[in-house]
C-alpha positions in Angstrom: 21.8 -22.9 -34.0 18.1 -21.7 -32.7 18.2 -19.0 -30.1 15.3 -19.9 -27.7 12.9 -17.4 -26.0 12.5 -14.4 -28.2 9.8 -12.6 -27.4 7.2 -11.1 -29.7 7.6 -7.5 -29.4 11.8 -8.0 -29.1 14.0 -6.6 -32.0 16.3 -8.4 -34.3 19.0 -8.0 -36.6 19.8 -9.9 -39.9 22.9 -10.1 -40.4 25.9 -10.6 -38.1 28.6 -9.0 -40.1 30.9 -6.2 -38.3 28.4 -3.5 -38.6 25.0 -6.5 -37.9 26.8 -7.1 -34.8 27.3 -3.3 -33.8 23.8 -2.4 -34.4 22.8 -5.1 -31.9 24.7 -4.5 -29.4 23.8 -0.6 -29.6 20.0 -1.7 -29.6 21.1 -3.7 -26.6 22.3 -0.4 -24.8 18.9 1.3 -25.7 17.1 -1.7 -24.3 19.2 -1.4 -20.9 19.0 2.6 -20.8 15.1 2.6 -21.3 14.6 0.1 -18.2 13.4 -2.9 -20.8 14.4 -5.6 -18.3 12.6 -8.9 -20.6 14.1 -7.2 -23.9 15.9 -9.4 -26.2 18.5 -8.9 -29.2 18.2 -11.7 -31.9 21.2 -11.3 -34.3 20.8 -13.9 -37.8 24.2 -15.1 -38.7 23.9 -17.6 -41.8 26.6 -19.5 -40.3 25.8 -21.7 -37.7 29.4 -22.1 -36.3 29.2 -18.1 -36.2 26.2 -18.2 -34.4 27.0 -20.8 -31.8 30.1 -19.0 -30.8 28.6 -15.4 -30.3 26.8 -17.0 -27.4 29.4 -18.8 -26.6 32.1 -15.9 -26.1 30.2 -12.8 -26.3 32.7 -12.0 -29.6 31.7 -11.9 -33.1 35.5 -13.3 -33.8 35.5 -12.6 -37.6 34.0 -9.2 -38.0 33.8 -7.5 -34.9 36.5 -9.4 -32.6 37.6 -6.3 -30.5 33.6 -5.9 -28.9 32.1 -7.5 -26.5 28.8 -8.2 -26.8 26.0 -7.8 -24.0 24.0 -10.8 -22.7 20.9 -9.4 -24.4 22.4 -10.3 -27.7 21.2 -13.8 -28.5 22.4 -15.0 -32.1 20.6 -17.6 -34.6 21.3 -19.4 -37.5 18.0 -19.8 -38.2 15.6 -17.2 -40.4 12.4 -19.3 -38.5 13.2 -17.8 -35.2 13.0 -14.2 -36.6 9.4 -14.6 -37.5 7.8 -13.4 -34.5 9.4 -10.2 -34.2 7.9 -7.3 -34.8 10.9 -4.8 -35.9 13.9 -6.0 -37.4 17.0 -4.3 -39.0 18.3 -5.6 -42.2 22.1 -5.4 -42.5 23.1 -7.9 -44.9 25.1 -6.5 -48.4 22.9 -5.3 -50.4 23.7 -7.7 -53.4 22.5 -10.5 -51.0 18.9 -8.2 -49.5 16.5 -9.5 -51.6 17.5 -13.4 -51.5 17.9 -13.3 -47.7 14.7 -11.3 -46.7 12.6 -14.0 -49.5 13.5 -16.4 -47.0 12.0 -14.7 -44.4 8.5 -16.1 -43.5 6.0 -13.7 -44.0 4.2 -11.1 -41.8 3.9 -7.7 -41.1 6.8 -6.1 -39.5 9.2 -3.0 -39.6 12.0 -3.5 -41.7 14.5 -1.2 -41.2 17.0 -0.7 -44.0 20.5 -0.8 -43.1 22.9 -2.2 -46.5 24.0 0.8 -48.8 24.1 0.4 -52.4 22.2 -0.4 -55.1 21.1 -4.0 -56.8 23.4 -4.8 -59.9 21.6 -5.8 -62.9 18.0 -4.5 -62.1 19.3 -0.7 -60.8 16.9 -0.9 -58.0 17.5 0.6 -54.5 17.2 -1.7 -51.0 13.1 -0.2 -50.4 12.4 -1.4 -54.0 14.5 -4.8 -53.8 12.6 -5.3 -50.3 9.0 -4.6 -51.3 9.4 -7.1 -53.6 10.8 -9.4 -51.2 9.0 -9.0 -48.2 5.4 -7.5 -49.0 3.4 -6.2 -46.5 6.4 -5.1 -44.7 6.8 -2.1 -43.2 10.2 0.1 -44.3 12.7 2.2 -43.4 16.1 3.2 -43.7 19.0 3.6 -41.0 21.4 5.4 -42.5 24.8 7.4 -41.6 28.2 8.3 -40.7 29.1 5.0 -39.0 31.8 3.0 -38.1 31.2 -0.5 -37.0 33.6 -0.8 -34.1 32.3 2.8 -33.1 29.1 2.0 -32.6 29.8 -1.0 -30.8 32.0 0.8 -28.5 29.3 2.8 -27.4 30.7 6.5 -29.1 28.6 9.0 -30.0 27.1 8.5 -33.2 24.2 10.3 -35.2 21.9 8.5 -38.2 19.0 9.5 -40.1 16.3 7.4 -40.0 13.6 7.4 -42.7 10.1 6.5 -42.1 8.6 5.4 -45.5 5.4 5.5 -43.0 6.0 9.0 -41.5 5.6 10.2 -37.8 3.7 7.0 -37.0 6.5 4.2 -37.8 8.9 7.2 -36.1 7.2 7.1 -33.1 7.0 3.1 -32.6 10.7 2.8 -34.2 12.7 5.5 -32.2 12.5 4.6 -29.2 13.3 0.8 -29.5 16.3 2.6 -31.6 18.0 5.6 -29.7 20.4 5.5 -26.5 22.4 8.1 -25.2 25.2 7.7 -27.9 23.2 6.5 -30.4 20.7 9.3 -32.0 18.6 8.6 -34.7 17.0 12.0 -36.5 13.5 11.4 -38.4 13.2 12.1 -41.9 10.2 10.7 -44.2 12.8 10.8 -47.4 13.3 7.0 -47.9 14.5 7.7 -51.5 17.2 10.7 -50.4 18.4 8.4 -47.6 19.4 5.3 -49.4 21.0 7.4 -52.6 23.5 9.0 -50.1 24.2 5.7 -48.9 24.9 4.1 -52.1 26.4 7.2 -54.1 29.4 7.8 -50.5 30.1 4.3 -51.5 31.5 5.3 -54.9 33.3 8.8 -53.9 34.6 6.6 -50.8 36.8 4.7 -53.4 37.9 8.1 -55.1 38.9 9.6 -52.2 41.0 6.3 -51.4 42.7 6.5 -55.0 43.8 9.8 -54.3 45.2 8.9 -51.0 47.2 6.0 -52.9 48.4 8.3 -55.4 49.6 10.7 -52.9 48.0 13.8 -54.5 47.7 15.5 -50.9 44.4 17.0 -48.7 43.5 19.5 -50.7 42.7 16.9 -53.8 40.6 15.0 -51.5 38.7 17.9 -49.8 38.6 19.3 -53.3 37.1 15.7 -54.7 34.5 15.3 -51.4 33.1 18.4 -52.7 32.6 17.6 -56.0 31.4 14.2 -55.2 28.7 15.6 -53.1 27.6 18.1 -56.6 27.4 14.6 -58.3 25.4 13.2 -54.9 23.2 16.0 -55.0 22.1 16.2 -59.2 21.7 12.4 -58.7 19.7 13.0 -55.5 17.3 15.3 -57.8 17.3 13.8 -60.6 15.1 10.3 -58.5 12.9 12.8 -56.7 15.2 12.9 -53.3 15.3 15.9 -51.3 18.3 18.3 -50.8 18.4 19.0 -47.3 18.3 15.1 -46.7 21.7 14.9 -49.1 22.8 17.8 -47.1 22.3 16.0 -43.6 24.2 12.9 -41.7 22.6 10.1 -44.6 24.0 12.1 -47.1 27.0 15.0 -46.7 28.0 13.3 -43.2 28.2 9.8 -44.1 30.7 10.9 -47.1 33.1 13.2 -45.1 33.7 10.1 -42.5 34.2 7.2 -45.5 36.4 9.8 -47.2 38.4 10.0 -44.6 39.5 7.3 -43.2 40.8 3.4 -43.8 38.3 2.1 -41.1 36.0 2.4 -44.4 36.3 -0.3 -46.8 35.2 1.5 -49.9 38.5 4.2 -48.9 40.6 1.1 -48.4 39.7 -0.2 -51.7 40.1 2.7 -53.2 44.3 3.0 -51.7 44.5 -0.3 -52.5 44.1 0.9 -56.5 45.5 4.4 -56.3 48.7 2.0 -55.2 48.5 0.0 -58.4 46.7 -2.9 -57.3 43.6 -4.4 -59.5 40.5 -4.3 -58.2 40.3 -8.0 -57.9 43.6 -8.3 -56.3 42.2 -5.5 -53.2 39.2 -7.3 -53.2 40.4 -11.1 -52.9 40.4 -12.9 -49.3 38.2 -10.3 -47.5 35.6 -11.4 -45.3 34.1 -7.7 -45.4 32.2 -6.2 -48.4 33.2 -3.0 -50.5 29.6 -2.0 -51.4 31.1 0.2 -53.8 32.8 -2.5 -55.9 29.1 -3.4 -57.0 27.1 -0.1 -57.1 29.7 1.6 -59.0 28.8 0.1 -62.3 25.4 0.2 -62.1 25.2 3.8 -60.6 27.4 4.7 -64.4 24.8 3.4 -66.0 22.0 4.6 -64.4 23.4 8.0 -64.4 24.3 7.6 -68.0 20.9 6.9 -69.0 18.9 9.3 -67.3 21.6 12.5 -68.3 23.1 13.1 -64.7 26.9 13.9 -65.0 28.8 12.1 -62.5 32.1 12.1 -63.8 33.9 10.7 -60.9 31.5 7.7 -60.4 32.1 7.1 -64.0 35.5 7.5 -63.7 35.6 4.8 -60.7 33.9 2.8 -62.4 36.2 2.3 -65.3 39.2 2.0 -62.7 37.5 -1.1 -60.9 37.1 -2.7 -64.7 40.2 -2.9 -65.3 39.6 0.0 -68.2 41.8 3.0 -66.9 44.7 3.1 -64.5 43.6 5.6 -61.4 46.6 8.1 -62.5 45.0 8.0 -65.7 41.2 8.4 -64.2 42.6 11.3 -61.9 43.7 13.0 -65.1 40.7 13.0 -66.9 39.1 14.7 -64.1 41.3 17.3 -64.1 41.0 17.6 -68.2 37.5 18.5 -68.0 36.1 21.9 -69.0 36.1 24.8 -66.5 32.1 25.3 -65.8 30.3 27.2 -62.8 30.8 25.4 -58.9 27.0 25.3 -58.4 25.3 23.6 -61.0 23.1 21.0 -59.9 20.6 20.4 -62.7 21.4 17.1 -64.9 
């Protein structure tokens, strides 16, 4: 289904899955707040029955039922009629990012960055897998502690958002971005940004497998902490900045996905630490684990370059089927007593 009458200078979103649909209808509320009477939402859905009914009902009725979605929001099914926008936010998984942005038609734009992980097979993160896919464009990453049905609901909620093109991009992004419960903080660390996205992922699922096995809060505050070492030497090791891991892309985005089942990657994660395979949580879900995929990939990156992440490896060989979690959790706790703050390789 086309959406008719977008506007050049309007915003859109690609992708229309639970958090796709939340991130328009908070650009909506920052259109409304600002005055911006003519601005327009154009949210990409890939399927046109999808489409058709979000303008139907105002509902997203298979990822984001419970919000009701402003009249601003238009939704499309068809890449064409993103083409004349000038800023658009990317929120497909990232597996799918570089296939669905190649079919974008080209121009120069802001793309801003909003899938977490990292691409199996060629290890690269979303601003490499998107330069290739959409040159010219202009990037940047939205990144965060952020739940879906949150954000749509209009809480207060707090993201990092990283300007590959500094103070400039900031300045024409920002404002289209922000409303008075959505606050976006500028950083220019594209790289630290998307690693804390995609390494949370991981220690999400860790922090799920310990809920499953019941091993209590002070495992899991325990693990968070030495997930975030791993985040961190990671982090350094591909030229990303501390304080960025430290702040709300990095730090804050893993306390909120370790702690809760309105994250997939923790739900995942339960789902094993309860003895359940990995395909077995993962079958019949309309929602993506980013996670599942980065995992693997992460292992082997790490692995190559000399970074000890021990719990991302350890995840890893839980989602292959290699290692029961009880098992996993064990070999944790059978590695040798070292120093708490050691953060080189």
């Amino acid at each position: 289904m086309s959406a008719k009458g977008a506007q050049a200078g309007s915003i859109g979103v690609i992708g229309a899955g639970a958090w796709g649909t939340a991130l328009a209808q908070a650009l909506a509320n920052a259109a409304r707040e600002r005055g911006d009477e003519g601005a327009q939402v154009l949210l990409w859905a890939r399927e046109p029955g999808l489409a058709a009914r979000i303008n139907e009902t105002r509902r997203n009725d298979i990822y984001l039922p419970q919000a009701e979605l402003s009249p601003r929001v238009r939704a499309t099914s068809e890449m064409a009629d993103m083409a004349g926008l000038e800023v658009l936010l990317a929120v497909v998984p990232a597996q799918f990012l570089g296939n669905v942005l190649a079919d974008l038609p080209a121009g120069q734009r802001d793309i801003v960055l909003c899938a977490k992980g990292i691409e199996a097979g060629s290890g690269r993160l979303m601003a490499e897998v998107a330069a290739a896919a959409a040159p010219g464009a202009r990037l940047a990453v939205l990144s965060g502690p952020t739940f879906a049905h949150e954000v749509a609901g209009g809480l207060p909620t707090a993201v990092t958002l990283a300007c590959s093109g500094g103070q400039e991009q900031w300045d024409r992004l920002a404002p289209m971005i922000a409303s008075h419960a959505f606050r976006p903080y500028y950083s220019d660390d594209v790289i630290g940004a998307e690693i804390g996205g995609a390494v949370k992922n991981v220690l999400a699922i860790a922090c799920g497998v310990v809920e499953g096995l019941g091993l209590g809060q002070n495992a899991r505050a325990a693990l968070i902490a030495r997930g975030y070492a791993e985040m961190l030497r990671f982090g350094l090791a591909r030229g990303a900045r501390a304080e960025t891991l430290s702040g709300l892309c990095g730090l804050g985005d893993l306390v909120l996905t370790c702690s809760s089942t309105s994250s997939r990657n923790f739900s995942l994660g339960l789902a094993l630490g309860q003895g359940r395979s990995a395909t077995e949580a993962l079958s019949g879900k309309a929602t993506v684990a980013e996670g599942a995929a980065t995992a693997p990939v992460l292992a082997e990156i790490a692995a190559r370059d000399g970074v000890d992440m021990p719990i991302v490896a350890a995840v890893t060989r839980v989602l292959a089927g290699e290692l029961p979690a009880a098992a996993a959790v064990e070999t944790i706790l059978s590695r040798p007593l070292r120093a708490e703050q050691e953060y080189a390789p």
